[in-house]
Steps between C-alpha positions, in 0.01 A plus 500: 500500500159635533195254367231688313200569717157341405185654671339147467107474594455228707153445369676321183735238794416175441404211730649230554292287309538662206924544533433110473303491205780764319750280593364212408369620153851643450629189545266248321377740227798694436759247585656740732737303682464534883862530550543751231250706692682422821870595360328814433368541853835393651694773250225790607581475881899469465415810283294654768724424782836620283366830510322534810787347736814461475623162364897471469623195752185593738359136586129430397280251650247333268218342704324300261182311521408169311278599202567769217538819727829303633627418169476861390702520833748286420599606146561884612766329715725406171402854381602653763840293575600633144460851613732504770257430841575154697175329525375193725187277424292400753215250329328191639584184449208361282468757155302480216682479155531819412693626827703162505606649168642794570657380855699257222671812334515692893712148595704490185595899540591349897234763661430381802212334587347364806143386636462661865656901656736284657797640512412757301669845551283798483477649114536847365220431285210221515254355217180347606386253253284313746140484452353616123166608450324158524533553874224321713483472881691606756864534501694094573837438622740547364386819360343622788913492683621660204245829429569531911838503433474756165313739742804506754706625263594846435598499142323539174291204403377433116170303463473347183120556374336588883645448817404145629231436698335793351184366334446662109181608457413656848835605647377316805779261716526152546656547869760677392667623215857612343542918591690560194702831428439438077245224342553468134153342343537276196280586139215680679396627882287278709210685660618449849836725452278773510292424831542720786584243703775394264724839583723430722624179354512553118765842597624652110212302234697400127329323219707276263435402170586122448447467164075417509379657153236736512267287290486188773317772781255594208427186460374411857145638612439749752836622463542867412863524415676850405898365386719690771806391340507729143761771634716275803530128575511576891281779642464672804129449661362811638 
């Protein structure tokens, strides 16, 4: 399948402090649900990856992070287990809510799921879900060990929203970052996907829509949103 194509001006990319403020408005004035939004997410990159890769019984390593950049991690797994790939979870031990809920339905589907590379034999495929784009600081263990070990790999990698350790608004790197061979960004593109520096990690650039209406980005000031999403839910960035 080939995504539409969306010349998108990077002019209109948001920062990071504003993808905050849409989320959060979509969630307190519009009673979005986060994990609406995230089911969404999760369903756009086993989407993205079904037609980009090829799936049936290829194993798929999830490297998940704690906060809500995991969790969309997590769910694809389940999405992806129905399609016919064999997926494994790696997530930390300590999770918020959200990503505690969909390792629940991961468990009772028996995906496995484990908390270090340990014993872990190499993927076809790998999701990084580590770091979102509240990054701050450089990279800790133990994601430091684990974008190290994404970057030995020779396969193609899927960052969900930017590759981690890349920071959102200037494309700069916290020490190092994720070299991704697709990144899928959620709702809208953060200003740092389109940063020279950002190149060579962000590899093919897609833009989901998770289900943020139109009216919450009109809402926010300083925002000057143009709805990407009226002919395709997932778009090619060029």
């Amino acid at each position: 399948m080939v995504f539409p194509q969306l010349n998108f001006n990077s002019k209109l990319a948001l920062t990071a402090k504003q993808m905050a403020q849409v989320d959060k408005l979509a969630a307190e004035g519009f009673n979005l649900q986060i994990r609406q939004m995230m089911e969404l997410a999760a369903f756009q990159m086993a989407r993205l990856i079904r037609h980009t890769s090829n799936i049936k019984a290829k194993p798929i390593l999830i490297l998940a992070g704690k906060g809500n950049n995991g969790a969309d991690a997590v769910a694809s797994a389940r999405i992806l287990a129905n399609w016919g790939a064999k997926p494994t979870i790696i997530v930390p031990k300590q999770i918020n809510s959200h990503s505690q809920h969909h390792l629940n339905l991961a468990k009772s589907l028996k995906i496995p799921i484990y908390h270090s590379l340990q014993l872990i034999k190499q993927p076809a495929i790998l999701i990084d879900g580590l770091l979102g784009y509240s990054i701050k600081g450089e990279i800790r263990q133990p994601y430091k060990s684990q974008i190290e070990y994404i970057n030995g790999l020779n396969i193609p990698v899927y960052s969900l929203d930017l590759p981690s350790g890349l920071n959102p608004d200037d494309g700069s790197i916290h020490g190092l970052a994720v070299k991704a061979t697709h990144t899928l960004t959620l709702a809208y593109p953060k200003k740092g996907l389109f940063a020279k520096s950002a190149k060579k990690y962000i590899g093919q650039l897609y833009l989901a829509d998770i289900g943020i209406p139109s009216v919450v980005y009109q809402q926010i000031k300083g925002i000057k949103y143009q709805n990407p999403f009226t002919q395709a839910s997932l778009l090619k960035l060029t």
